[in-house]
C-alpha positions in Angstrom: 119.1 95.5 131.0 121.3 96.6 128.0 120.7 100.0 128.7 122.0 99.5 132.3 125.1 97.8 131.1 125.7 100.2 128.2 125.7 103.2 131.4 128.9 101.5 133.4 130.7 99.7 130.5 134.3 100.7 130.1 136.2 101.2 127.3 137.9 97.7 125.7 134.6 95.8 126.7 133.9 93.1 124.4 130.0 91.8 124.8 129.7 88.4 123.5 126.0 87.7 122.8 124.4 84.4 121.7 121.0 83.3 121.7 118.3 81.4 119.2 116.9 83.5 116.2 114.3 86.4 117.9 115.8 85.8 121.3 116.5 89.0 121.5 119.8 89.9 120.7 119.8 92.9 118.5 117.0 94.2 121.0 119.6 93.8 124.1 122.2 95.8 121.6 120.4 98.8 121.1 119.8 98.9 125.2 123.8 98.9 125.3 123.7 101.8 122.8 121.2 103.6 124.7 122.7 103.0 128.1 126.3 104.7 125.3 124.1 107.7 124.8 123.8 106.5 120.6 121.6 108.7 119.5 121.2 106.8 116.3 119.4 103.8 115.8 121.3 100.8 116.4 120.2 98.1 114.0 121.2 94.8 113.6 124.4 94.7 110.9 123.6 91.4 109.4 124.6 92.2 106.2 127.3 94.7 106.2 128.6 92.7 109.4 129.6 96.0 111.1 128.0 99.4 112.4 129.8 101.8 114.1 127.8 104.2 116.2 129.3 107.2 118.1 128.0 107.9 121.8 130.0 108.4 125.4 131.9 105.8 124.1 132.3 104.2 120.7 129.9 101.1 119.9 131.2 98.4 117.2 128.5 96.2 116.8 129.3 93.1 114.9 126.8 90.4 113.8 128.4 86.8 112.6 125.6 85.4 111.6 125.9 85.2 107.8 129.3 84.1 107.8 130.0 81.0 106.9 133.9 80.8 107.2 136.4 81.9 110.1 138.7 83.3 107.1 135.9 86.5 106.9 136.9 87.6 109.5 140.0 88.5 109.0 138.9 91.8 106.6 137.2 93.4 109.4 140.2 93.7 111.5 138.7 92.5 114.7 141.7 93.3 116.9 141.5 97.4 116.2 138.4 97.1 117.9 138.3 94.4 120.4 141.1 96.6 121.8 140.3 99.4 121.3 138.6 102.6 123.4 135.4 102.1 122.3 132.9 98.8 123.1 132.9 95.4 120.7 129.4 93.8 120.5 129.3 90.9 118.5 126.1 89.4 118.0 126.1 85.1 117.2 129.9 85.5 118.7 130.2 81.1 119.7 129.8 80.8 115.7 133.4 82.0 116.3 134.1 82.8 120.2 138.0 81.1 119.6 138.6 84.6 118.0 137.2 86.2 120.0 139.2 87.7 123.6 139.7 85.9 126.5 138.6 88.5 128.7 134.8 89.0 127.0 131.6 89.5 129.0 129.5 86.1 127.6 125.7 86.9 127.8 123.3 84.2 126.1 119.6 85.3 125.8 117.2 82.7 126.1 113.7 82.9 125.9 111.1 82.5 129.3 107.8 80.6 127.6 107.0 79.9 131.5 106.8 83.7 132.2 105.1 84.8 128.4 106.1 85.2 125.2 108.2 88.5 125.8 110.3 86.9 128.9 113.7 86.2 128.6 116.6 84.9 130.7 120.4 86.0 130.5 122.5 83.5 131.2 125.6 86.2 132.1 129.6 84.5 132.1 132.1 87.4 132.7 135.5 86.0 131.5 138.3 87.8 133.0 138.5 90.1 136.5 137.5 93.8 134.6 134.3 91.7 133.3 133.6 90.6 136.8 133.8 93.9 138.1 131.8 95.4 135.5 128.8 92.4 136.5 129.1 93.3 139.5 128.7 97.1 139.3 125.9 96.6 136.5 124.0 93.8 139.0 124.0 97.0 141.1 122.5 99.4 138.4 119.7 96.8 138.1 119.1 96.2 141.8 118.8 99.8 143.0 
């Protein structure tokens, strides 16, 4: 599914993901960076809070899981990249979704325990019409 999204994305996307620890997140991310043509492993940035990783188009993958304080944020200069040309993927974004865009593609993971221990469900909120455009063309990458 991330890789399918990560083939019709368009540049300024932010991808809001949330989800419990080991739902699946960081998995869903690399898909995206497949899906960009990254031909480096995307892995979770937990610790250095940012990876930048070049493909079609740029990936900035954020994780906010370690921080602690709204105030952090404000040293990675979120708004050079939630606007930018590339793709912002932000990885625990409701610890801070008020900074994040408006206009964000919301996807929360959530794991399937009826279906086995490797189902999940994505629980998908475009926010803004270019979001609902790109759900709508990525619903038709999935369905084809």
């Amino acid at each position: 599914m991330g890789r399918l999204l990560g083939a019709v994305v368009n540049p300024g996307t932010v991808i809001a993901l949330n989800g419990e620890l080991g739902a699946g997140k960081t998995v869903f991310a690399q898909g995206v960076g497949l899906g960009l043509e990254v031909e480096e492993a995307v892995t979770s940035p937990s610790f250095v809070l940012m990876n930048v990783y070049q493909g079609r188009l740029e990936l900035y993958h954020f994780d906010f899981y370690r921080l602690e304080e709204e105030d952090e944020l404000s040293s990675l200069g979120l708004d050079e990249y939630f606007y930018g040309e590339g793709v912002a993927l932000v990885e625990w974004a409701g610890k801070f979704s008020h900074s994040l865009p408006p206009a964000r593609l919301e996807i929360t993971i959530t794991r399937d325990d009826t279906r086995g221990e490797d189902a999940r469900l994505l629980h998908i909120n475009p926010r803004g019409d270019d979001n609902i455009a790109l759900l709508k063309e990525w619903s038709r990458q999935c369905c084809s």
